[in-house]
Predicted model as a PDB file, atoms N, CA, C, CB and O in Angstrom, pLDDT in the B-factor column:
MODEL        1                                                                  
ATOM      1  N   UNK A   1     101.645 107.785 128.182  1.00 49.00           N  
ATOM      2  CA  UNK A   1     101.302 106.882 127.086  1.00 49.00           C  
ATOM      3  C   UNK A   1     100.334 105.828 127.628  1.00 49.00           C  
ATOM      4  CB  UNK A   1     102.589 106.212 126.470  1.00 49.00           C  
ATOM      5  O   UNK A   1     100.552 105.381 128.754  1.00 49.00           O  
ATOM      6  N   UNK A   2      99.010 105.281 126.742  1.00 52.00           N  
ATOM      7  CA  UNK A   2      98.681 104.266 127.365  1.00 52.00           C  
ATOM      8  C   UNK A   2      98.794 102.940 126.809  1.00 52.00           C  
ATOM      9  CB  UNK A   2      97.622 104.472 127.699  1.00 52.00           C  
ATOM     10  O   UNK A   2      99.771 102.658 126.114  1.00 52.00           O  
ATOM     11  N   UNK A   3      97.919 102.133 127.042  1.00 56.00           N  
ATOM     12  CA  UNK A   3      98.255 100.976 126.815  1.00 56.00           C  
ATOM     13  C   UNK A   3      97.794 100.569 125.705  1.00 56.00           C  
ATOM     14  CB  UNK A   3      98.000 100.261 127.677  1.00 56.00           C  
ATOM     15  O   UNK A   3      98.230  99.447 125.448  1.00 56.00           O  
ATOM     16  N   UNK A   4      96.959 101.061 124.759  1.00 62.00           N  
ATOM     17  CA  UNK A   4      96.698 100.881 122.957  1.00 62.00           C  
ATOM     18  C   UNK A   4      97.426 101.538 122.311  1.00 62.00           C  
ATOM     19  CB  UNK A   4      95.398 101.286 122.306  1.00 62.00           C  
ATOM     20  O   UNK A   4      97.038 101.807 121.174  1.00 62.00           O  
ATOM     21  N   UNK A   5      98.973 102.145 122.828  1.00 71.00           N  
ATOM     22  CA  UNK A   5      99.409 103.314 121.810  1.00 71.00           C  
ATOM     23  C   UNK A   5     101.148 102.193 122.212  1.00 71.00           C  
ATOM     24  CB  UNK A   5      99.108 105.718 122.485  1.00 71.00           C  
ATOM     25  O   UNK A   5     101.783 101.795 123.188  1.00 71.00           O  
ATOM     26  N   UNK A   6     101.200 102.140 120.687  1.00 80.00           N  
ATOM     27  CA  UNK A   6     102.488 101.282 120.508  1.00 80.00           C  
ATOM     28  C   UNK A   6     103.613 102.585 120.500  1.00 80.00           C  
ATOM     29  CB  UNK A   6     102.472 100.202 118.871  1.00 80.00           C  
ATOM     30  O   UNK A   6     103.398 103.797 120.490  1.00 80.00           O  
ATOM     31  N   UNK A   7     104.874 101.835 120.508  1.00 83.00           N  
ATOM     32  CA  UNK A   7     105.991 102.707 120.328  1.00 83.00           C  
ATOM     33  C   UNK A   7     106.693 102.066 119.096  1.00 83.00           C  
ATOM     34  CB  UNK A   7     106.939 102.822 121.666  1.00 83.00           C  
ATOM     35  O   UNK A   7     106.729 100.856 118.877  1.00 83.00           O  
ATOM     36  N   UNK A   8     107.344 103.209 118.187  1.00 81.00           N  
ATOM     37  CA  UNK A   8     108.451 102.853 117.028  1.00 81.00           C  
ATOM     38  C   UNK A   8     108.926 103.934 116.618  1.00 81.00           C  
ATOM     39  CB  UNK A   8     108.009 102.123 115.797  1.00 81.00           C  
ATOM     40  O   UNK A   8     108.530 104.894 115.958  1.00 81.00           O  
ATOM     41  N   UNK A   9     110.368 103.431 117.409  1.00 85.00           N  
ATOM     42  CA  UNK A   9     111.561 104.549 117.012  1.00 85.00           C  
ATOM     43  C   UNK A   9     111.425 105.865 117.969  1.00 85.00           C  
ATOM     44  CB  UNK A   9     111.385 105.106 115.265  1.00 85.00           C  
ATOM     45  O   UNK A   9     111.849 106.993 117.717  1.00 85.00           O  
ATOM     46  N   UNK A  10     110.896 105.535 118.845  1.00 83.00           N  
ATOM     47  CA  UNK A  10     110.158 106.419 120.303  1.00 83.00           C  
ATOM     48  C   UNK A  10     108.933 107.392 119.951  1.00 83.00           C  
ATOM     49  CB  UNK A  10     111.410 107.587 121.110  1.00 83.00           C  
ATOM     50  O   UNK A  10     108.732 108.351 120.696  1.00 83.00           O  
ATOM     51  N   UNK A  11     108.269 107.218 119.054  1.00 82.00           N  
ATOM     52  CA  UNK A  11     107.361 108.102 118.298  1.00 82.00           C  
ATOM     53  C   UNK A  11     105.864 106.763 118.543  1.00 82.00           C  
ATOM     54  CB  UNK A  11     108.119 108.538 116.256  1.00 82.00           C  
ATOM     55  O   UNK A  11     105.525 105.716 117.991  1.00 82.00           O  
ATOM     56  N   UNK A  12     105.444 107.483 119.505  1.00 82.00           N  
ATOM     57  CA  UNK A  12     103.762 106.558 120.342  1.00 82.00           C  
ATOM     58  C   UNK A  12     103.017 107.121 118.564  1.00 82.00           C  
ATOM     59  CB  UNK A  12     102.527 107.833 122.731  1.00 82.00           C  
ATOM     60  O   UNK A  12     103.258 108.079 117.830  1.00 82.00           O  
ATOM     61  N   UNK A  13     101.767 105.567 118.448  1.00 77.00           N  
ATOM     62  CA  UNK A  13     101.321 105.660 117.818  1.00 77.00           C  
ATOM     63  C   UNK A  13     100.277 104.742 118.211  1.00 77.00           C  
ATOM     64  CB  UNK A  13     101.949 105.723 116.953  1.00 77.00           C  
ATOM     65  O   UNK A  13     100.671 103.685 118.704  1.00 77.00           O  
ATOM     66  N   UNK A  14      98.728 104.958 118.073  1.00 72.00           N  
ATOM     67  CA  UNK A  14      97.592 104.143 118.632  1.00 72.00           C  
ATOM     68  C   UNK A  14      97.782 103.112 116.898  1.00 72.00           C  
ATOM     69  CB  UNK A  14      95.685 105.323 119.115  1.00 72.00           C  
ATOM     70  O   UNK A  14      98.173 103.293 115.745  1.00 72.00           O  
ATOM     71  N   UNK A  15      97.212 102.055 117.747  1.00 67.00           N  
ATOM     72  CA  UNK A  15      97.247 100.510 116.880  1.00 67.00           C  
ATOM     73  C   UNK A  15      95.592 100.491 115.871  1.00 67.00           C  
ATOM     74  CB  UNK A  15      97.264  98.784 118.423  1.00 67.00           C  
ATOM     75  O   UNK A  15      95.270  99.745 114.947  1.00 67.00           O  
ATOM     76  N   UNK A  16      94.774 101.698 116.568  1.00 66.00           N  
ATOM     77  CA  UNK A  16      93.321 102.073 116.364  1.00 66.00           C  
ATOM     78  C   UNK A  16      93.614 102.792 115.010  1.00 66.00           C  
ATOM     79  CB  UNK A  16      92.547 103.078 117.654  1.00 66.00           C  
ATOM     80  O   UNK A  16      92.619 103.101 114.355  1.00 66.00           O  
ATOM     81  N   UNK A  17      94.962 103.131 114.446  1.00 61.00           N  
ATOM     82  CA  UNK A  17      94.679 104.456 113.420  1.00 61.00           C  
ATOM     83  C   UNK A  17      94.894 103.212 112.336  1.00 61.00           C  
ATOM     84  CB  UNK A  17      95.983 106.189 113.384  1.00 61.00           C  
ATOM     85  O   UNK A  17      94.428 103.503 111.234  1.00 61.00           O  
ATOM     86  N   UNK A  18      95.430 102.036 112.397  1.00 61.00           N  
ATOM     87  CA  UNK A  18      95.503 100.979 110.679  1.00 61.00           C  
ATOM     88  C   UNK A  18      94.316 100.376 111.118  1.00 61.00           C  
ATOM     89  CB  UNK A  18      97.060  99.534 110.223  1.00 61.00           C  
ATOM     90  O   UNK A  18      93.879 100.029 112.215  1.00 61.00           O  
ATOM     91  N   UNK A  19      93.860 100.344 109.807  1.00 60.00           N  
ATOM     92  CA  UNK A  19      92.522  99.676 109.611  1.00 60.00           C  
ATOM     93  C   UNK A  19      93.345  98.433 108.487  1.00 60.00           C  
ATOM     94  CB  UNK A  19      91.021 100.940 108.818  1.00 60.00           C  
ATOM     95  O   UNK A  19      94.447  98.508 107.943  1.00 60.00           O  
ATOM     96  N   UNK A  20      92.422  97.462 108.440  1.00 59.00           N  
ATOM     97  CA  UNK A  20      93.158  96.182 107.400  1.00 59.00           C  
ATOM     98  C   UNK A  20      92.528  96.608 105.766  1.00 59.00           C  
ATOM     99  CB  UNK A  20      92.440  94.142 107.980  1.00 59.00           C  
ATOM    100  O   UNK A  20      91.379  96.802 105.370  1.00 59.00           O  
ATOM    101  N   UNK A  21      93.700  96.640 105.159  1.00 57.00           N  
ATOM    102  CA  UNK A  21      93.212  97.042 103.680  1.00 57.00           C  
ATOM    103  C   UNK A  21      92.318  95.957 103.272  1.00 57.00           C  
ATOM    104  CB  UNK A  21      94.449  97.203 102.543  1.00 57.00           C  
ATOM    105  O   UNK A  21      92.652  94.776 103.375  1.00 57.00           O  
ATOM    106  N   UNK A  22      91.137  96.355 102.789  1.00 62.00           N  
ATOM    107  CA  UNK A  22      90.246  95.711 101.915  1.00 62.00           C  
ATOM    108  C   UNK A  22      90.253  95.584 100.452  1.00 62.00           C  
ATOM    109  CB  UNK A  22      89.251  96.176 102.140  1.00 62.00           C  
ATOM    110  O   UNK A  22      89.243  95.240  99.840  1.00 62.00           O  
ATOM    111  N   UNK A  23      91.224  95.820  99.952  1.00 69.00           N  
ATOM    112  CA  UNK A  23      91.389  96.420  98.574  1.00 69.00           C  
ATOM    113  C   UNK A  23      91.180  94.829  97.373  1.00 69.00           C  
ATOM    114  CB  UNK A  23      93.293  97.337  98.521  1.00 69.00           C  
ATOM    115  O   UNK A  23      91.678  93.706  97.454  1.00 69.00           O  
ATOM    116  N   UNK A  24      90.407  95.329  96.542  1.00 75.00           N  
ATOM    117  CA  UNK A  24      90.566  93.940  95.961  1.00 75.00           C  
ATOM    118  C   UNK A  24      91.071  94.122  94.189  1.00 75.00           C  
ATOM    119  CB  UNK A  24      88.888  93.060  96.163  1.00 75.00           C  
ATOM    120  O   UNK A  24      90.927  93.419  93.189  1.00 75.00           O  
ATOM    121  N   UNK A  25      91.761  95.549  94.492  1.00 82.00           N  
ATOM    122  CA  UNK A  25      92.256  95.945  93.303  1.00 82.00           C  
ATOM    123  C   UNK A  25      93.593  95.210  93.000  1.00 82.00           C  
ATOM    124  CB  UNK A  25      92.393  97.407  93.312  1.00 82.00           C  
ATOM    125  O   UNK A  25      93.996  94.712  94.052  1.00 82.00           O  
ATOM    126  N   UNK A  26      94.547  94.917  91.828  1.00 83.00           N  
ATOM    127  CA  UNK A  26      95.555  93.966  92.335  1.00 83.00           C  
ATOM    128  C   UNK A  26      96.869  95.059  92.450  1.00 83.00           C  
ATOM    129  CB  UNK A  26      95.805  92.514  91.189  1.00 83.00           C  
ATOM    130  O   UNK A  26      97.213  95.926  91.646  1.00 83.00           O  
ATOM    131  N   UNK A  27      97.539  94.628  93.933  1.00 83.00           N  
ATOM    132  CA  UNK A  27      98.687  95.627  93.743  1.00 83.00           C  
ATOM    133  C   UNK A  27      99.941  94.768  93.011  1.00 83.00           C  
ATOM    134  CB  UNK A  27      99.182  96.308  95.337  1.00 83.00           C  
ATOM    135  O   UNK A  27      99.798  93.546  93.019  1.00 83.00           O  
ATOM    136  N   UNK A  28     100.941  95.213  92.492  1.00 87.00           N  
ATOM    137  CA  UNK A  28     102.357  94.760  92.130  1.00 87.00           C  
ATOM    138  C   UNK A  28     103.448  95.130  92.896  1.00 87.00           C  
ATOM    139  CB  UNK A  28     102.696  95.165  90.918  1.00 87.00           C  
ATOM    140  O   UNK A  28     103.918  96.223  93.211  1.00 87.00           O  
ATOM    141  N   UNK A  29     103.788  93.832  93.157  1.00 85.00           N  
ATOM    142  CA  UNK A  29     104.674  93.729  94.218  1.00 85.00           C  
ATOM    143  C   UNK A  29     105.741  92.399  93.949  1.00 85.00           C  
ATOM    144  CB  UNK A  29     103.763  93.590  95.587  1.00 85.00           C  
ATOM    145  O   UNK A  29     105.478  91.428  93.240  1.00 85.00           O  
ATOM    146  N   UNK A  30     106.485  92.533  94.396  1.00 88.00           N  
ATOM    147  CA  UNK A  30     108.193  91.360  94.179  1.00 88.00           C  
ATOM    148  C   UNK A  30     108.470  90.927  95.600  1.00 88.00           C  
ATOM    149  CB  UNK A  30     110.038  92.377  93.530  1.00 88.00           C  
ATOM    150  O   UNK A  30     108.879  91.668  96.494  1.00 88.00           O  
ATOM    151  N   UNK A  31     108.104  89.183  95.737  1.00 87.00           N  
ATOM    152  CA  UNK A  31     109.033  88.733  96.972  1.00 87.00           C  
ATOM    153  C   UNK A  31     109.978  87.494  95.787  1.00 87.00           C  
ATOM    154  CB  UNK A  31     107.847  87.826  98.737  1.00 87.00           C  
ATOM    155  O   UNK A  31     109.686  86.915  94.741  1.00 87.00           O  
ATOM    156  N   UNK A  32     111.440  87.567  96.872  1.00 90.00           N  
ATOM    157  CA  UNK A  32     112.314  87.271  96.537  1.00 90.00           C  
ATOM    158  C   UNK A  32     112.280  86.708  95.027  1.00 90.00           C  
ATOM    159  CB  UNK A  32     112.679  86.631  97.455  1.00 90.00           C  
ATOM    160  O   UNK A  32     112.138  85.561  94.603  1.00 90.00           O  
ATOM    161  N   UNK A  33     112.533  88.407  94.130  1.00 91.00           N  
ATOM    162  CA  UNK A  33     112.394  88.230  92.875  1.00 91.00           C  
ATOM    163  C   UNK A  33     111.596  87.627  92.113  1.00 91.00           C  
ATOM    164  CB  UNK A  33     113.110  87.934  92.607  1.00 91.00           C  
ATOM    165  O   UNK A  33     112.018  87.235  91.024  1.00 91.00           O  
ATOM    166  N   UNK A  34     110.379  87.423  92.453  1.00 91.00           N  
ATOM    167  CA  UNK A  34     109.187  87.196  91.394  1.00 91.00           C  
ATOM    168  C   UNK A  34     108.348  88.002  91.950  1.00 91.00           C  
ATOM    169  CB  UNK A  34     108.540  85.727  91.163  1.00 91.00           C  
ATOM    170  O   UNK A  34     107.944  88.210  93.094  1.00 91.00           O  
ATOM    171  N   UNK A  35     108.059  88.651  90.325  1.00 90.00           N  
ATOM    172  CA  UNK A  35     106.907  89.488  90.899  1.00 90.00           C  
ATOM    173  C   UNK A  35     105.292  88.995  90.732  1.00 90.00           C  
ATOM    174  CB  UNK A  35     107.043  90.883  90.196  1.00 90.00           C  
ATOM    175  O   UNK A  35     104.978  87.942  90.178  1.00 90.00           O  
ATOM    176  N   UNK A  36     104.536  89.753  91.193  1.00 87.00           N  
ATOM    177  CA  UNK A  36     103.218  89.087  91.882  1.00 87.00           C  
ATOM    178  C   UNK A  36     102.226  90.127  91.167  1.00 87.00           C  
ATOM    179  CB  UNK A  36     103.147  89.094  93.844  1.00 87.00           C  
ATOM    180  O   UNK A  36     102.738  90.804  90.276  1.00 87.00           O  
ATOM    181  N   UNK A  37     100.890  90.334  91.445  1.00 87.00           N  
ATOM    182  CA  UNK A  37      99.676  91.283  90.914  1.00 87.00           C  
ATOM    183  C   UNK A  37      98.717  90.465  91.149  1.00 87.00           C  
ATOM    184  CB  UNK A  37      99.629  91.801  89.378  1.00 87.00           C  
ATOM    185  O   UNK A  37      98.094  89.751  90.364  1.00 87.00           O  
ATOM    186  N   UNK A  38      98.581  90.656  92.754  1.00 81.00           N  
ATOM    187  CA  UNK A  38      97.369  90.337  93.539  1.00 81.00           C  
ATOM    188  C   UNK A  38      96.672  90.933  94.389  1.00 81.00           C  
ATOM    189  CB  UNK A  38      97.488  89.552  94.076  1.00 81.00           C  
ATOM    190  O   UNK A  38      97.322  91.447  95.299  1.00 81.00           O  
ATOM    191  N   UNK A  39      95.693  91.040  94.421  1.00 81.00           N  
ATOM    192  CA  UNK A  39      94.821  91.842  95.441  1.00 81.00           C  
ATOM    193  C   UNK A  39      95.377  91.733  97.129  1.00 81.00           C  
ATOM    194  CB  UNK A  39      93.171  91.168  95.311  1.00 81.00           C  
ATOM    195  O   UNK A  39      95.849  90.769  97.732  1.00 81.00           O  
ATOM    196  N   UNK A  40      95.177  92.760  97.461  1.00 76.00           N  
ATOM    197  CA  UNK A  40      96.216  92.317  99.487  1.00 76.00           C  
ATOM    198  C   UNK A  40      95.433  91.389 100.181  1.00 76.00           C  
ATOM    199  CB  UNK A  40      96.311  93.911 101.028  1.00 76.00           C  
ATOM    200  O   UNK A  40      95.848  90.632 101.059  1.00 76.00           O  
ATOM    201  N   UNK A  41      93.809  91.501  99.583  1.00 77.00           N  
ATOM    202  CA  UNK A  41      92.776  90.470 100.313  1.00 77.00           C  
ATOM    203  C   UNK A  41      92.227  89.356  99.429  1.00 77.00           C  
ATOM    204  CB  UNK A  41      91.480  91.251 100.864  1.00 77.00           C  
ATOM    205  O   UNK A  41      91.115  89.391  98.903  1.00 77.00           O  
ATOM    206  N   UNK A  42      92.881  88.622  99.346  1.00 74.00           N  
ATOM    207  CA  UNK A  42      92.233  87.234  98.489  1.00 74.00           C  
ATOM    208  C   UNK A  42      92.479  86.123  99.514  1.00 74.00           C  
ATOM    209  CB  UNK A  42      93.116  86.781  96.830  1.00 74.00           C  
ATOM    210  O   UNK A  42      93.136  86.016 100.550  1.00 74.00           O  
ATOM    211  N   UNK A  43      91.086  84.775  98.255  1.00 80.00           N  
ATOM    212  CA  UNK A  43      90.905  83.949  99.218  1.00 80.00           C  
ATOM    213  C   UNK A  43      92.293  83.064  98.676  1.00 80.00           C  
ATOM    214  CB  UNK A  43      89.294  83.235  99.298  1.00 80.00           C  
ATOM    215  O   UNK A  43      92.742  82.934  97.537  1.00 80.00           O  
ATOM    216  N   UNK A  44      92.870  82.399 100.289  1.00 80.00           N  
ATOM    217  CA  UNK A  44      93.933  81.230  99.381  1.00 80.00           C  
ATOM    218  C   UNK A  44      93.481  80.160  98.616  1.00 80.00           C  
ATOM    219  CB  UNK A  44      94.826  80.431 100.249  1.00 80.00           C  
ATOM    220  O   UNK A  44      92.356  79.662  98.563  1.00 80.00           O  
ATOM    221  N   UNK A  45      94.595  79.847  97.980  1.00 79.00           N  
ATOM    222  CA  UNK A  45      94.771  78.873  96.716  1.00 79.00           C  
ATOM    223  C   UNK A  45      94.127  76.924  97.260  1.00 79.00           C  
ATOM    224  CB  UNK A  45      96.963  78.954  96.269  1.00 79.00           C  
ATOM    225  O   UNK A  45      94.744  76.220  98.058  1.00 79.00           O  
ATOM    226  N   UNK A  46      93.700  76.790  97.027  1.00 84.00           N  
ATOM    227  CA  UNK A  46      93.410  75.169  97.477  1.00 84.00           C  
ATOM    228  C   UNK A  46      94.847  74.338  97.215  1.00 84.00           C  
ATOM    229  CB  UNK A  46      92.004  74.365  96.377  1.00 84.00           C  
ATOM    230  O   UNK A  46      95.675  74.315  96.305  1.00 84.00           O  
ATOM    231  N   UNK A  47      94.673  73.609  98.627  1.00 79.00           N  
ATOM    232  CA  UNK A  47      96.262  72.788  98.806  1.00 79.00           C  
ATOM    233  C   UNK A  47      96.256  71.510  97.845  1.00 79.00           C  
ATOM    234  CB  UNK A  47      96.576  72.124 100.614  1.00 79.00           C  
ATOM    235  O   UNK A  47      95.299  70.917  97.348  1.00 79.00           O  
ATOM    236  N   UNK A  48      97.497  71.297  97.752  1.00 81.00           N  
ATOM    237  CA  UNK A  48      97.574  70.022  96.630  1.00 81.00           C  
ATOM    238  C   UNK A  48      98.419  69.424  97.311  1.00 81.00           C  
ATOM    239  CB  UNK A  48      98.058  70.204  95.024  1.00 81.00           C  
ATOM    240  O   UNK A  48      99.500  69.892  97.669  1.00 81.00           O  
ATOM    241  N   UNK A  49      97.859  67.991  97.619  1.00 78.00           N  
ATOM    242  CA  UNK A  49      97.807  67.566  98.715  1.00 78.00           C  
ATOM    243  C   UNK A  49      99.919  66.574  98.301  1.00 78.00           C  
ATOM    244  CB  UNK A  49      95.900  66.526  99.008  1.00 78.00           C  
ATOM    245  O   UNK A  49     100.840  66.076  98.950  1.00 78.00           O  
ATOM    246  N   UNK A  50      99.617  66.814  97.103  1.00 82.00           N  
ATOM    247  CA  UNK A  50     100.139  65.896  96.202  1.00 82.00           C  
ATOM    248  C   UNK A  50     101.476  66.369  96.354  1.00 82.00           C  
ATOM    249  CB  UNK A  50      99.545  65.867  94.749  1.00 82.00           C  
ATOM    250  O   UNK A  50     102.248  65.436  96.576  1.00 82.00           O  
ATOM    251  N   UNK A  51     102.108  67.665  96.305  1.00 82.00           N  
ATOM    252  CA  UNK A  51     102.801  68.952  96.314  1.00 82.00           C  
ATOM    253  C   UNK A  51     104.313  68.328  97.551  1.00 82.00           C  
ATOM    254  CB  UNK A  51     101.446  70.512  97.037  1.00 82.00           C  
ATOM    255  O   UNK A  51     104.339  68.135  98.767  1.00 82.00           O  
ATOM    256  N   UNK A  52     105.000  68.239  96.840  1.00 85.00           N  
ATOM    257  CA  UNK A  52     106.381  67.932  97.801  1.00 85.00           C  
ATOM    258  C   UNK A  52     106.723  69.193  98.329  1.00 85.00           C  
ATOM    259  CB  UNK A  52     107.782  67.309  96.984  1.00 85.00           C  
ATOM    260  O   UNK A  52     106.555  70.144  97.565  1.00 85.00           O  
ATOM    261  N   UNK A  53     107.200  69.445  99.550  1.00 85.00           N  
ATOM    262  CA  UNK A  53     107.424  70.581 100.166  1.00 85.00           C  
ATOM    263  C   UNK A  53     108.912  70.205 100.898  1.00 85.00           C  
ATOM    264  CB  UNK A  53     106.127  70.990 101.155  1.00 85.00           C  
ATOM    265  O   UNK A  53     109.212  69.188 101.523  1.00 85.00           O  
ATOM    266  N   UNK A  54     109.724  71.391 100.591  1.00 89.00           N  
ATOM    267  CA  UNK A  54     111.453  70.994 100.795  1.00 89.00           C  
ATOM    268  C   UNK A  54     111.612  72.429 101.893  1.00 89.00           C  
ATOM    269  CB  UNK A  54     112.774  71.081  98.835  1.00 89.00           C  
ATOM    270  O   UNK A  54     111.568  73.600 101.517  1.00 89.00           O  
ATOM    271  N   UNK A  55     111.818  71.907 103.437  1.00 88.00           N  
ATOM    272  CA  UNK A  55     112.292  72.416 103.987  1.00 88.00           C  
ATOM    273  C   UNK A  55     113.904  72.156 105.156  1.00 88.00           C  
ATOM    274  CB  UNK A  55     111.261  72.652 104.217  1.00 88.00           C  
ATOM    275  O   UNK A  55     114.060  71.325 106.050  1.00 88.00           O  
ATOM    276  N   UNK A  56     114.711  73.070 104.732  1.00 91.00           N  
ATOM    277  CA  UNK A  56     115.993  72.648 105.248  1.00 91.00           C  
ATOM    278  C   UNK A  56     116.615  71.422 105.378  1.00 91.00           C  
ATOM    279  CB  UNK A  56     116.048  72.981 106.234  1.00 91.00           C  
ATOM    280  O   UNK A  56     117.234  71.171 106.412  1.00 91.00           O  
ATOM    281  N   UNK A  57     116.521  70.450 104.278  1.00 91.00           N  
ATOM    282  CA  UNK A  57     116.907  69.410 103.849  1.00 91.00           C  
ATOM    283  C   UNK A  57     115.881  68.263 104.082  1.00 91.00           C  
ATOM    284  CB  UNK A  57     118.109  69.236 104.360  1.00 91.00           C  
ATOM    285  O   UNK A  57     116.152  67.063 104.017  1.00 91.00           O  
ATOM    286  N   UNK A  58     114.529  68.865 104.395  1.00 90.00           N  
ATOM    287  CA  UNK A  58     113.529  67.599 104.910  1.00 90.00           C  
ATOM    288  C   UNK A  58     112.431  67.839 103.455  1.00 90.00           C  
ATOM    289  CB  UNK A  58     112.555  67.927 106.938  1.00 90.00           C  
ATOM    290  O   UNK A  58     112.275  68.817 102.724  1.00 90.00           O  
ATOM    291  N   UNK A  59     111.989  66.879 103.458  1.00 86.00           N  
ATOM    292  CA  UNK A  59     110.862  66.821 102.676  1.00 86.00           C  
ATOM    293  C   UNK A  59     109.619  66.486 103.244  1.00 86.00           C  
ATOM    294  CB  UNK A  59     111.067  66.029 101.748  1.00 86.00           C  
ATOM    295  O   UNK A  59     109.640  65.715 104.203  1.00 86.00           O  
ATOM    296  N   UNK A  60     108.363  66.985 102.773  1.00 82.00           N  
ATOM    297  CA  UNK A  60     107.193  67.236 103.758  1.00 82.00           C  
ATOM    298  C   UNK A  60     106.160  66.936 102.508  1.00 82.00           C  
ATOM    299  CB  UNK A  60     107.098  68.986 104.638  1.00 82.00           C  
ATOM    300  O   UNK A  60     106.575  66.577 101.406  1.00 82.00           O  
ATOM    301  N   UNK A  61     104.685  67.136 102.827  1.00 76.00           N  
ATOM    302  CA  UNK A  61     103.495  66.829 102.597  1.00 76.00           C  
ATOM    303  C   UNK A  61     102.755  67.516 103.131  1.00 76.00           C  
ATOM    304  CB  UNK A  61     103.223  65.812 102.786  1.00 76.00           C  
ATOM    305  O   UNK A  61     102.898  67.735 104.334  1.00 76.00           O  
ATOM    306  N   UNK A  62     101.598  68.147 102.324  1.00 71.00           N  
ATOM    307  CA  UNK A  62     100.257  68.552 103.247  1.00 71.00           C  
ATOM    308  C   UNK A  62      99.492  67.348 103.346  1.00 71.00           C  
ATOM    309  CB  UNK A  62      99.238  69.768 102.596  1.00 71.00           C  
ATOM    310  O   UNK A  62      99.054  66.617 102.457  1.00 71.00           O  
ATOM    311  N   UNK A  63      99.405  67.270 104.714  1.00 74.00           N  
ATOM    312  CA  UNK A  63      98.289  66.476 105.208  1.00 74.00           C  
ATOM    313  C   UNK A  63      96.882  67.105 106.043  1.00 74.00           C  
ATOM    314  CB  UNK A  63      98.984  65.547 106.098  1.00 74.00           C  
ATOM    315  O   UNK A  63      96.557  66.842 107.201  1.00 74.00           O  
ATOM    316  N   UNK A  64      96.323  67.822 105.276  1.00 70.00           N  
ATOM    317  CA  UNK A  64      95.118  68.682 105.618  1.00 70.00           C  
ATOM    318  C   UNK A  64      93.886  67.695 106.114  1.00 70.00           C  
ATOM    319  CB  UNK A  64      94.654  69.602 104.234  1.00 70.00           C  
ATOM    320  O   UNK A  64      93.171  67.719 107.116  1.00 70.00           O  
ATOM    321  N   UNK A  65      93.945  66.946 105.136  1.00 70.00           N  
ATOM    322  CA  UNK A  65      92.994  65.920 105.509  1.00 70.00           C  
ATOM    323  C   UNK A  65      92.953  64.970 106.884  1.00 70.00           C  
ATOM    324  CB  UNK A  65      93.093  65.099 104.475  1.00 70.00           C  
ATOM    325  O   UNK A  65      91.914  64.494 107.342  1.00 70.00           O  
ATOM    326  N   UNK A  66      94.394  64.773 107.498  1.00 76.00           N  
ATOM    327  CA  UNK A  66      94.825  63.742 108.191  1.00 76.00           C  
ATOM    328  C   UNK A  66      94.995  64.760 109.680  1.00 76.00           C  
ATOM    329  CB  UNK A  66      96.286  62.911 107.420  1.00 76.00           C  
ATOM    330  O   UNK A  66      95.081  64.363 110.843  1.00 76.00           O  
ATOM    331  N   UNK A  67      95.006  66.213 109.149  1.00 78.00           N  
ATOM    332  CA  UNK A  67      95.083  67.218 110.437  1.00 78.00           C  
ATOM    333  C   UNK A  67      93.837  67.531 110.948  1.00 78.00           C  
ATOM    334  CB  UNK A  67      95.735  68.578 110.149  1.00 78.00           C  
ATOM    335  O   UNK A  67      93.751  67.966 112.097  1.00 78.00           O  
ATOM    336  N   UNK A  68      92.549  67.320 110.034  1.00 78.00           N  
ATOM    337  CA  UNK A  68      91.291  67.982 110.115  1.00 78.00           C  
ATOM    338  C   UNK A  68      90.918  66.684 111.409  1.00 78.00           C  
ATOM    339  CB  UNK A  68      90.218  68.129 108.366  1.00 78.00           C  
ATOM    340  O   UNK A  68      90.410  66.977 112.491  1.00 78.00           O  
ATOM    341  N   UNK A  69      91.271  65.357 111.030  1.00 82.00           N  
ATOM    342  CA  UNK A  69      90.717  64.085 111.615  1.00 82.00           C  
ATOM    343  C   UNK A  69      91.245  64.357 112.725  1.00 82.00           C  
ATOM    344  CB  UNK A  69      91.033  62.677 111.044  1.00 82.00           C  
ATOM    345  O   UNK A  69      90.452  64.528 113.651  1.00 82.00           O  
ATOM    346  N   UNK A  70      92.809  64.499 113.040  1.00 84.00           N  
ATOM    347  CA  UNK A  70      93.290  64.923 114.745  1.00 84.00           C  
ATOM    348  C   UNK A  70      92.652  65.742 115.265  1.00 84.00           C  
ATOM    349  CB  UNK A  70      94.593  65.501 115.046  1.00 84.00           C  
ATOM    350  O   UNK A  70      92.264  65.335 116.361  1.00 84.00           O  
ATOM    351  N   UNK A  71      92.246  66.971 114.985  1.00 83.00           N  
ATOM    352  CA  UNK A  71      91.222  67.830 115.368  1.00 83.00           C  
ATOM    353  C   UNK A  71      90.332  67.226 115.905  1.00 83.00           C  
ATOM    354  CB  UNK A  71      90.719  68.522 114.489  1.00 83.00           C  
ATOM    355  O   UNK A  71      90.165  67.446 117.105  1.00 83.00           O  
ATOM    356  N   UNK A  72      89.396  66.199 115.178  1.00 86.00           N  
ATOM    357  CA  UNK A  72      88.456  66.169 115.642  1.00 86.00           C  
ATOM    358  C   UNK A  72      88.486  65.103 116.938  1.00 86.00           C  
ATOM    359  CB  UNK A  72      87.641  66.010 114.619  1.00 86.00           C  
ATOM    360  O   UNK A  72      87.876  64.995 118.002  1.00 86.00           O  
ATOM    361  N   UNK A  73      89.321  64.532 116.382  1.00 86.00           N  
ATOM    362  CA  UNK A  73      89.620  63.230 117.536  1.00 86.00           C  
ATOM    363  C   UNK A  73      90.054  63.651 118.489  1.00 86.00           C  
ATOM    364  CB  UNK A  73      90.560  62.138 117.274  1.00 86.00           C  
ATOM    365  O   UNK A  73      89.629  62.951 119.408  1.00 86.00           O  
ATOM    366  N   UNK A  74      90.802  64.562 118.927  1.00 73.00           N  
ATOM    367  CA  UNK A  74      90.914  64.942 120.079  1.00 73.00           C  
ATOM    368  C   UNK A  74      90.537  66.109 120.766  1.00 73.00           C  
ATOM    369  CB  UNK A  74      91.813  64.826 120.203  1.00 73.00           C  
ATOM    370  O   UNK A  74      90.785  66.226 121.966  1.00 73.00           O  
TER     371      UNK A  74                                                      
ENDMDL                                                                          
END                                                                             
């Protein structure tokens, strides 16, 4: 076996045979019960900056703007 050929489930498979779907047809598809009908390649949604975000009892913010400035500053 070499070293571009993955293993799964002991069955070698080169990483060269998936190509990334380009498809901009929309597929239908369900994550955790809502379903969706979007293309696999779209551009994302613009952040709202405004948007409360609840993770594991914390509450959060995009700060895109305030991340772009650390970037640059350092």
């Amino acid at each position: 076996m070499t070293t571009d050929q993955l293993v799964y489930r002991g069955v070698p498979y080169s990483s060269h045979q998936h190509q990334p779907l380009a498809s901009v047809e929309a597929v239908e598809h369900v994550y955790r019960g809502v379903h969706y009908s979007e293309p696999l390649r779209h551009e994302p949604l613009p952040v709202d900056e405004s948007l409360e975000l609840h993770y594991r009892g914390h509450v959060y913010h995009h700060r895109q703007q305030q991340a772009q400035l650390d970037l640059q500053a350092g």
